[in-house]
mmCIF file of the N, C-alpha and C atoms, coordinates in Angstrom:
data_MODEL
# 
_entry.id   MODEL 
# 
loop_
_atom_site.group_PDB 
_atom_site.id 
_atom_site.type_symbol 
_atom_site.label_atom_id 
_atom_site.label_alt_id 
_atom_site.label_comp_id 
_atom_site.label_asym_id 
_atom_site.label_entity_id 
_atom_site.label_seq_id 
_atom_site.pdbx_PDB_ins_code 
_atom_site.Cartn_x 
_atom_site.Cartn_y 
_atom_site.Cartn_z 
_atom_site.occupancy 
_atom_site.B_iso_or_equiv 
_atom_site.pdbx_formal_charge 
_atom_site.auth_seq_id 
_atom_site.auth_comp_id 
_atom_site.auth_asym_id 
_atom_site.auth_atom_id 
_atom_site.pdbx_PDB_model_num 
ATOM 1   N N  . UNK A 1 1  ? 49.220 128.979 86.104  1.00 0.00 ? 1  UNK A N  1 
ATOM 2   C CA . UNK A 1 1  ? 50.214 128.953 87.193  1.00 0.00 ? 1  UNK A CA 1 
ATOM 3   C C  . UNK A 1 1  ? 50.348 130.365 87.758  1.00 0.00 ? 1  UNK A C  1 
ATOM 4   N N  . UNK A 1 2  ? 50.131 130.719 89.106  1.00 0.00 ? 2  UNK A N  1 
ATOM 5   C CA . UNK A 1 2  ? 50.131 131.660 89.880  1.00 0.00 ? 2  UNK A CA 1 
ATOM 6   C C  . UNK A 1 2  ? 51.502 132.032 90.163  1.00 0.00 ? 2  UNK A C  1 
ATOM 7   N N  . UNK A 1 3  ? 52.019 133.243 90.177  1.00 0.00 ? 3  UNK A N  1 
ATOM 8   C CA . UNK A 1 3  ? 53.152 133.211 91.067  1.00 0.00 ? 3  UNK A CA 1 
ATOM 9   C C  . UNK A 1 3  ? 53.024 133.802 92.059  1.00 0.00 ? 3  UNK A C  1 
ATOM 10  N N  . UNK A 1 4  ? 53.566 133.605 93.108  1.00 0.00 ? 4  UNK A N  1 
ATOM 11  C CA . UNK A 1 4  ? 53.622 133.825 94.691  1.00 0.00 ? 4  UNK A CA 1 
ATOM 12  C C  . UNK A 1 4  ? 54.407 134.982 94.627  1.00 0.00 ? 4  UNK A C  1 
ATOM 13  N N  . UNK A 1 5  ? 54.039 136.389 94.446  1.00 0.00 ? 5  UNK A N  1 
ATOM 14  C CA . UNK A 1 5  ? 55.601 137.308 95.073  1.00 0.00 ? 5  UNK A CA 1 
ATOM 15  C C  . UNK A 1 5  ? 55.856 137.245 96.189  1.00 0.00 ? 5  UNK A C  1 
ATOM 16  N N  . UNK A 1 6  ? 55.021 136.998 97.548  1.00 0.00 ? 6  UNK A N  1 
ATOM 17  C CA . UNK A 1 6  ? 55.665 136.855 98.658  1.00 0.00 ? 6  UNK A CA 1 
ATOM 18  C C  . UNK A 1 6  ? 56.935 135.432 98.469  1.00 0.00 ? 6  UNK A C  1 
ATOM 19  N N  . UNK A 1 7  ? 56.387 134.236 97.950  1.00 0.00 ? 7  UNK A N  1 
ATOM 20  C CA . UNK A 1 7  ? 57.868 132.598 98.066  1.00 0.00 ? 7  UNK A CA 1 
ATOM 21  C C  . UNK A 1 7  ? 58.565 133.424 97.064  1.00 0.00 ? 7  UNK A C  1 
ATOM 22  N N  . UNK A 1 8  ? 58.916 134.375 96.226  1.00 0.00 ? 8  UNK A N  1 
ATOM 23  C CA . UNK A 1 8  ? 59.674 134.980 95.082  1.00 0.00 ? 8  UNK A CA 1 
ATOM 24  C C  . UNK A 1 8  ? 60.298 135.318 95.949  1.00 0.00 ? 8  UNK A C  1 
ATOM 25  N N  . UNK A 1 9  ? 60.161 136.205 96.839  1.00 0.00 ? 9  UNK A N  1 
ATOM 26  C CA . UNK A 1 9  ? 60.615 137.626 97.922  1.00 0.00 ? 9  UNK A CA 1 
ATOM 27  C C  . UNK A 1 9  ? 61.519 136.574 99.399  1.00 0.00 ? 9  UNK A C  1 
ATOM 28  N N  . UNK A 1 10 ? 60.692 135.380 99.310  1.00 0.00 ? 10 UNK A N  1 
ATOM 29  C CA . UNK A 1 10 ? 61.511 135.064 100.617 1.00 0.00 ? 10 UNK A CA 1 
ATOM 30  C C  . UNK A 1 10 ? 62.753 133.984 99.963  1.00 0.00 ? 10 UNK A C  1 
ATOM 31  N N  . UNK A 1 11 ? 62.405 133.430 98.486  1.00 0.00 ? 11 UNK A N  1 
ATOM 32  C CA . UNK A 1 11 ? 63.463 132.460 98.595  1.00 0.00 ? 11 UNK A CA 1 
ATOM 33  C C  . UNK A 1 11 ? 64.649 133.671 97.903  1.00 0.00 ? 11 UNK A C  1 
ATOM 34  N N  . UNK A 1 12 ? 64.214 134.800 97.438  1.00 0.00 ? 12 UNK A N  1 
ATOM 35  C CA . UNK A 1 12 ? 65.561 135.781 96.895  1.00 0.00 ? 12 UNK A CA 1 
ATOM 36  C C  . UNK A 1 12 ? 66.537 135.699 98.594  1.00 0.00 ? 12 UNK A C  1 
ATOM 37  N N  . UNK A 1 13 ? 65.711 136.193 99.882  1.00 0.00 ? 13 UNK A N  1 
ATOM 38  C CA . UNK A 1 13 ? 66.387 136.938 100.511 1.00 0.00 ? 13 UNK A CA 1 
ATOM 39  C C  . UNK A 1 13 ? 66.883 135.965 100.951 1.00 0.00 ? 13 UNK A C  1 
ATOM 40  N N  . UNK A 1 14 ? 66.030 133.925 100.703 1.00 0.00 ? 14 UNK A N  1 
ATOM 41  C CA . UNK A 1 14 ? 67.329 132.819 101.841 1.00 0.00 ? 14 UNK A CA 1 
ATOM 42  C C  . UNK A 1 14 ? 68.718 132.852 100.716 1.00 0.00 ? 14 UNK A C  1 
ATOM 43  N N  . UNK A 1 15 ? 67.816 132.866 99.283  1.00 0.00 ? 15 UNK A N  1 
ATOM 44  C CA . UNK A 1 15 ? 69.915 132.677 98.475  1.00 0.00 ? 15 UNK A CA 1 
ATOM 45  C C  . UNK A 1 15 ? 70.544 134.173 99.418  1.00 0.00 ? 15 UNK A C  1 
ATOM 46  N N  . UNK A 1 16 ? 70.062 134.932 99.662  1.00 0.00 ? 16 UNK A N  1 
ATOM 47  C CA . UNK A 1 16 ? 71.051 136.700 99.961  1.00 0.00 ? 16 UNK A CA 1 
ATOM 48  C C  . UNK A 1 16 ? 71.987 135.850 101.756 1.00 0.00 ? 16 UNK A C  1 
ATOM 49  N N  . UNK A 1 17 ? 70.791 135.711 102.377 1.00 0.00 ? 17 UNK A N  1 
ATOM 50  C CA . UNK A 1 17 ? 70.921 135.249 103.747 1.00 0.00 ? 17 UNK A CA 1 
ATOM 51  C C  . UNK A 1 17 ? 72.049 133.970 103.809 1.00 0.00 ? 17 UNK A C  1 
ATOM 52  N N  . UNK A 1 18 ? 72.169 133.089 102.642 1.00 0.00 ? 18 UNK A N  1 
ATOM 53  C CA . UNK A 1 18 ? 72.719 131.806 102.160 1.00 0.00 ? 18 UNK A CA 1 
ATOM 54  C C  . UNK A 1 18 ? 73.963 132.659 102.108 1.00 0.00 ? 18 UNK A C  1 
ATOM 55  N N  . UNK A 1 19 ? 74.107 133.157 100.997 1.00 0.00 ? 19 UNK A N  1 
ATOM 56  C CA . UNK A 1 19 ? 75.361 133.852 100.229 1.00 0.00 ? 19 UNK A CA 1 
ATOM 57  C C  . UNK A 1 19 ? 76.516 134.073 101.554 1.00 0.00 ? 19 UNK A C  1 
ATOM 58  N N  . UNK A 1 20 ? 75.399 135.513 102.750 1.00 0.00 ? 20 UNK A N  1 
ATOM 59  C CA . UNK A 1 20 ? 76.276 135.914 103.181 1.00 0.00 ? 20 UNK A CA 1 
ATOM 60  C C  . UNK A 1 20 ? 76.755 134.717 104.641 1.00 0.00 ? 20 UNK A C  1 
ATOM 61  N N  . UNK A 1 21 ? 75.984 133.734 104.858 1.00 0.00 ? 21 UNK A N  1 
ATOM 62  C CA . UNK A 1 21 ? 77.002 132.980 106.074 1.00 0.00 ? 21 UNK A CA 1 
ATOM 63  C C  . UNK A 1 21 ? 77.400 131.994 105.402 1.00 0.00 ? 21 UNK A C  1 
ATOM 64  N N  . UNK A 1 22 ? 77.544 131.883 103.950 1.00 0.00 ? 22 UNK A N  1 
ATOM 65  C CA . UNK A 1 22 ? 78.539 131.664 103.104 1.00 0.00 ? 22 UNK A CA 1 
ATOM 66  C C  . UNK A 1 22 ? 80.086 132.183 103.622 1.00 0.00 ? 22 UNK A C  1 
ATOM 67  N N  . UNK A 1 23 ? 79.811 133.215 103.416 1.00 0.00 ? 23 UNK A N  1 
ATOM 68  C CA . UNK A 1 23 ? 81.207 134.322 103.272 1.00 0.00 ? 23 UNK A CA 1 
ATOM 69  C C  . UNK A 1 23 ? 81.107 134.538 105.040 1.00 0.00 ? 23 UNK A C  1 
ATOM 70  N N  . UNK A 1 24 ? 80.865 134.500 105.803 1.00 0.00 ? 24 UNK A N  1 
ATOM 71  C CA . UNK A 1 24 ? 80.974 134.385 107.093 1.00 0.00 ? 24 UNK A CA 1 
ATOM 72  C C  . UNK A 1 24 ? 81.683 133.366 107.512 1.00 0.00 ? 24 UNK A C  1 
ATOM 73  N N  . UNK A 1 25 ? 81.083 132.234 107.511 1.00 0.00 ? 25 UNK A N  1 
ATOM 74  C CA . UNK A 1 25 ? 81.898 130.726 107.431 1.00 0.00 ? 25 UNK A CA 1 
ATOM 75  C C  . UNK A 1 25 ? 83.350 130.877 106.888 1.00 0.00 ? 25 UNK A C  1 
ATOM 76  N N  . UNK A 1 26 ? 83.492 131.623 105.860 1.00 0.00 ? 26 UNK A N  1 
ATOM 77  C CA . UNK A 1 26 ? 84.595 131.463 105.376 1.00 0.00 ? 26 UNK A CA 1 
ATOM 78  C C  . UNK A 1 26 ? 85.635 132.178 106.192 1.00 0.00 ? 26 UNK A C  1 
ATOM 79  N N  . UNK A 1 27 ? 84.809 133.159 106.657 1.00 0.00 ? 27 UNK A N  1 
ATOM 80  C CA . UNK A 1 27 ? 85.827 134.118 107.825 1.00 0.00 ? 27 UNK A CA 1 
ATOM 81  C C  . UNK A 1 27 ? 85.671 133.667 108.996 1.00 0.00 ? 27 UNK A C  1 
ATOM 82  N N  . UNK A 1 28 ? 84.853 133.228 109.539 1.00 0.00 ? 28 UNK A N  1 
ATOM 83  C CA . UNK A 1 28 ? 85.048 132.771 111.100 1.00 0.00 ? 28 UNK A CA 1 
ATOM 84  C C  . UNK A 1 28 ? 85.069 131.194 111.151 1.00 0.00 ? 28 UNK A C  1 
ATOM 85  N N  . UNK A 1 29 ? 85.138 130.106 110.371 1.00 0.00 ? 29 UNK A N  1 
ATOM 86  C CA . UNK A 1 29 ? 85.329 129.237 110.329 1.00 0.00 ? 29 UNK A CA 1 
ATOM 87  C C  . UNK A 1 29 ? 83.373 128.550 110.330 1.00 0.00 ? 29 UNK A C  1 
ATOM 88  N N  . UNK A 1 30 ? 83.927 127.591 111.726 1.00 0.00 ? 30 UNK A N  1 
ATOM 89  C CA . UNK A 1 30 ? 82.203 127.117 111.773 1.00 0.00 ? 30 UNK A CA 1 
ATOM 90  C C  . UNK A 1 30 ? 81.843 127.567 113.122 1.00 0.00 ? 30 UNK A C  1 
ATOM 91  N N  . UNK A 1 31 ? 82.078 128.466 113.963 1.00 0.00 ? 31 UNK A N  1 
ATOM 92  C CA . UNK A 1 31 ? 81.544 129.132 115.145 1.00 0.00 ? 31 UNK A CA 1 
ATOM 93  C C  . UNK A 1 31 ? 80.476 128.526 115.406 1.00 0.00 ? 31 UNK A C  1 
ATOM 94  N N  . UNK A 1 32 ? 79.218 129.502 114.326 1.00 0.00 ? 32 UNK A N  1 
ATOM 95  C CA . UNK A 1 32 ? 77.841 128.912 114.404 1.00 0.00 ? 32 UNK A CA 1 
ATOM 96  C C  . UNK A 1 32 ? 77.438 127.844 113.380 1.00 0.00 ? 32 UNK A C  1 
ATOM 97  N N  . UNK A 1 33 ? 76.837 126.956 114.419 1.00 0.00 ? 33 UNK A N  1 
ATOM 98  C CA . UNK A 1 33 ? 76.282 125.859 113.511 1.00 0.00 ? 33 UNK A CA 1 
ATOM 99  C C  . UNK A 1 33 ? 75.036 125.721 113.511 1.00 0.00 ? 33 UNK A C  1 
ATOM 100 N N  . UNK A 1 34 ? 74.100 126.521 114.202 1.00 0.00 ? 34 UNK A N  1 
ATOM 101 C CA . UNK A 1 34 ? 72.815 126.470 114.471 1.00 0.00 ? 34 UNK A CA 1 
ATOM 102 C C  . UNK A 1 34 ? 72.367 127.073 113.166 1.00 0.00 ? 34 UNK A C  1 
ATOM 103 N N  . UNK A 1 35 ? 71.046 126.949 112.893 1.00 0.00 ? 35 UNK A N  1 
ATOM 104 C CA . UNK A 1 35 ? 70.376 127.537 111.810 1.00 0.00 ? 35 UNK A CA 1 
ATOM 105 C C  . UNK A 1 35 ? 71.291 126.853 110.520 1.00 0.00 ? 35 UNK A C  1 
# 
């Protein structure tokens, strides 16, 4: 089994990217719903 560091590297930064319009949402409600 190979590991990919690039799918390592991109699914770290969607949980980081996740996290923070997490905590965005929480402050601006649902403004954006796109993406």
């Amino acid at each position: 089994m190979r590991i990919n560091e690039q799918e390592i590297r991109y699914h770290l930064i969607d949980l980081i990217l996740r996290k923070k319009g997490d905590d965005n949402n929480q402050m601006a409600g649902m403004q954006n719903t796109s993406s």
